[in-house]
N, C-alpha and C positions, 0 to 999 in steps of 0.2 A: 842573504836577504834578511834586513831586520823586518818586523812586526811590532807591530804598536800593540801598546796597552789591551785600546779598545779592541782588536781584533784579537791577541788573546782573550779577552773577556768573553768576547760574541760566541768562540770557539765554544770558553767553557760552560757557557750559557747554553748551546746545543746538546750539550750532553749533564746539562742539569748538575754544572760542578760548581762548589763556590768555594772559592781561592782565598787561601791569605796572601798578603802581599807579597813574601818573601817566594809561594811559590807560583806566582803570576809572575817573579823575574824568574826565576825557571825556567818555566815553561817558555818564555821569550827567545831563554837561550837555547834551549832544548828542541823548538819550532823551528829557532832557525837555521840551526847544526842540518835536520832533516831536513831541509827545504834546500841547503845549500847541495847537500848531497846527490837533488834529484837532479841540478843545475849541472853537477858535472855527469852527470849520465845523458843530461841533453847536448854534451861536446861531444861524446862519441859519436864514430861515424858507421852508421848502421845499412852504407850501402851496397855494402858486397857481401851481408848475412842473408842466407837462405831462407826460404819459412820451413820451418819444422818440416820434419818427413812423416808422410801423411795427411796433412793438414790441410791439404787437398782435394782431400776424401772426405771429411770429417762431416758428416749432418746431424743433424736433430736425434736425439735417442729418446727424446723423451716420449710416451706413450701416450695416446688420444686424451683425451676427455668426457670418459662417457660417464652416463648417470646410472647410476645402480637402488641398490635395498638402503636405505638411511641405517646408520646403526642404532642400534636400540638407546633411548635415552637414559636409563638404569645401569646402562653398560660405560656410558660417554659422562656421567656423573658419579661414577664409583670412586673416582679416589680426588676427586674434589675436594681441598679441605674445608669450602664453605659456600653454603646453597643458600639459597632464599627462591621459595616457591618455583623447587625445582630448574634453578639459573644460576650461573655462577656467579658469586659474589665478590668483587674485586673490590680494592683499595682504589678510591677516586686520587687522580692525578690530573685534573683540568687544573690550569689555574688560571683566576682573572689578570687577565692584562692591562 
């Protein structure tokens, strides 16, 4: 499977990368190496594989949701390396479109 330019671009535009050219063909080849591989996994024939043992059994382990004591907020700002009026202070990453 090739890929176009613009769809590696778009790619590394999602993950906030900017390419030189030489490795935007890279990546082209490199996309489509993995893309081709998943192609041959979709030839295999997966109708006489069993589902796992157990997997049958298998539910939710995760525990409720319930509400409890708030942690202290002296305790949840200790190792913050930068506050402003008691809030965390992060590096803005919007950017206009």
């Amino acid at each position: 499977m090739q890929l176009s330019r613009e769809e590696v671009e778009h790619v590394a535009s999602l993950f906030r990368l900017s390419l030189k050219e030489s490795e935007v063909q890279q990546l082209r080849i490199d996309l489509a190496d993995i893309l081709n591989q998943f192609e041959v996994l979709n030839e295999l024939d997966t109708g006489d594989v069993s589902l796992i043992k157990g997997s049958e059994q298998m539910q939710n382990v995760m525990r409720a949701d319930e509400s409890g004591q708030p942690f202290p907020q002296k305790e949840i700002l200790a190792n913050a390396p930068n506050l402003e009026d008691y809030q965390f202070q992060v590096p803005n990453i919007i950017e206009d479109q």
